[in-house]
N, C-alpha and C positions, 0 to 999 in steps of 0.2 A: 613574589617570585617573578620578577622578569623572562621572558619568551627566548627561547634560543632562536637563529634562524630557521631550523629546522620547522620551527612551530609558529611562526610571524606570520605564513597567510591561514591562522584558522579563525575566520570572522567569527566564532562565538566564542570566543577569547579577550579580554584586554592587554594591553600590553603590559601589563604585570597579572597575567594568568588566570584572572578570573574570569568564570564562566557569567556573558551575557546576553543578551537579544540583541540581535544586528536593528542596527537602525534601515530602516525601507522609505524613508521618508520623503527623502529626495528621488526613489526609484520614480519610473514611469509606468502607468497602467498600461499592461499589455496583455492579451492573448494567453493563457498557462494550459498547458495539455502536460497529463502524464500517464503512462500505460505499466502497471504492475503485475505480473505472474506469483499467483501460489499453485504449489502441486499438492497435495496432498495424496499420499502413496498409501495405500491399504491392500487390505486382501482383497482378490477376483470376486468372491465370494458378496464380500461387503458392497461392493460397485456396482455387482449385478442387481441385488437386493436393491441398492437406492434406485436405480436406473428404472426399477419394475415398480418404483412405490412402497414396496415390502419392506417397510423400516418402524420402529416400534414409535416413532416420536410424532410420524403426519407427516406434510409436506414439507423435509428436511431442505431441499435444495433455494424453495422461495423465503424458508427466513434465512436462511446463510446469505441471500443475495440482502433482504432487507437490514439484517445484521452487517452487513459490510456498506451497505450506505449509510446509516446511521452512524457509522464508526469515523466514518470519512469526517462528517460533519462534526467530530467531539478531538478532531484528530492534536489542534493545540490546546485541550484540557488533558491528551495525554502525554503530550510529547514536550520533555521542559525546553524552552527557548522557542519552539515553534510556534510562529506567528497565526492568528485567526484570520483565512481565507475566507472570501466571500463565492465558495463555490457556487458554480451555474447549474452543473452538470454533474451526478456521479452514474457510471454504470457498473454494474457485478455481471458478470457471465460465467454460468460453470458450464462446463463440458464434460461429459464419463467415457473413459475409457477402463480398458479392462485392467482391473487394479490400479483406478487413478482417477481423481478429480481436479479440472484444471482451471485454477479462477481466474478468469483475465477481469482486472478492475482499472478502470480510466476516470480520471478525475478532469476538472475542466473549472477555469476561470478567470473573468478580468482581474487583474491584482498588483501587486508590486512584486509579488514574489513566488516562487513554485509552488505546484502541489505533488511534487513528488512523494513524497510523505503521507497527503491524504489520500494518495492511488494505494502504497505502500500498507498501509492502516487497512484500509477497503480490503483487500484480499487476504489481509494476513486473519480479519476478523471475521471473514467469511469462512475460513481453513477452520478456526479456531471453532467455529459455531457447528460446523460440519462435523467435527471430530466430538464434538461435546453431543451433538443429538445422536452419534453411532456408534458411541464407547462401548455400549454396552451390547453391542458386537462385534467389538475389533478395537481394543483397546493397544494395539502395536500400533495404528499411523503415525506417520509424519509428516513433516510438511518444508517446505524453502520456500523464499518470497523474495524475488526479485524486482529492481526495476529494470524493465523494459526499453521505454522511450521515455521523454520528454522533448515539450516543446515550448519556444518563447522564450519570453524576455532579456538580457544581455546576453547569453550564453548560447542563446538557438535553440536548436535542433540535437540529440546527442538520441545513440541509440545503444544498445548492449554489441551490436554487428560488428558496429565501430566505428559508421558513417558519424558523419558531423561532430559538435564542439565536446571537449572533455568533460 
């Protein structure tokens, strides 16, 4: 099935519609920064509880972080088409506020190609881990996972704000 125009610039595409791995080949090794948000919204109740320690599972908040750095590092054995970065750098950061955990996860590496995805991974696996060790006191969370920033390679700089490239 050949590509309408409409669908001609989707690089993990051929031109007769199959889904494959963009070639990086000829890219250049540059610099890759990406910054990703999860929220995870829960009860006042819940947040307090973690913030104090008082959670049935232990220190809930430092495996969520080391749960979402590991995640980063497995992120193209989850994601099909996505290429294996050679990350430098990942950080997890949660923050509590009242009825709310806020993951900021930044990923970082020389490459040919982003790590949007493994920032993206990092916090959605850190939400996920948070929610799994508190269910069973607050089994309504939710969560969104955004990107943020990115930086590097052809494309630059692009923010959610709406500075720099698309």
């Amino acid at each position: 099935m050949a590509l309408t125009n409409q669908h001609a610039s989707l690089t993990h595409l051929t031109a007769d519609g199959d889904a494959h791995m963009v070639d990086v080949g000829a890219k250049d090794i540059t610099s890759r920064r990406a910054h990703a948000r999860a929220r995870l919204t829960m009860k006042e109740e819940t947040s307090t509880r973690l913030k104090a320690g008082d959670t049935p599972k232990g220190d809930v908040l430092a495996a969520a972080r080391i749960a979402g750095i590991q995640a980063s590092k497995r992120t193209s054995e989850l994601i099909p088409l996505c290429h294996l970065v050679s990350l430098t750098h990942v950080e997890v950061a949660i923050t509590l506020e009242p009825g709310l955990a806020v993951i900021d996860a930044t990923a970082e590496a020389r490459d040919r190609t982003g790590v949007e995805m493994e920032a993206m991974v990092a916090a959605s696996t850190a939400a996920l881990t948070l929610y799994d060790m508190l269910k069973a006191i607050d089994r309504g969370m939710t969560f969104d996972v955004a990107l943020i920033e990115k930086a590097g390679g052809k494309s630059g700089t692009w923010n959610r704000d709406g500075r720099g490239a698309p």
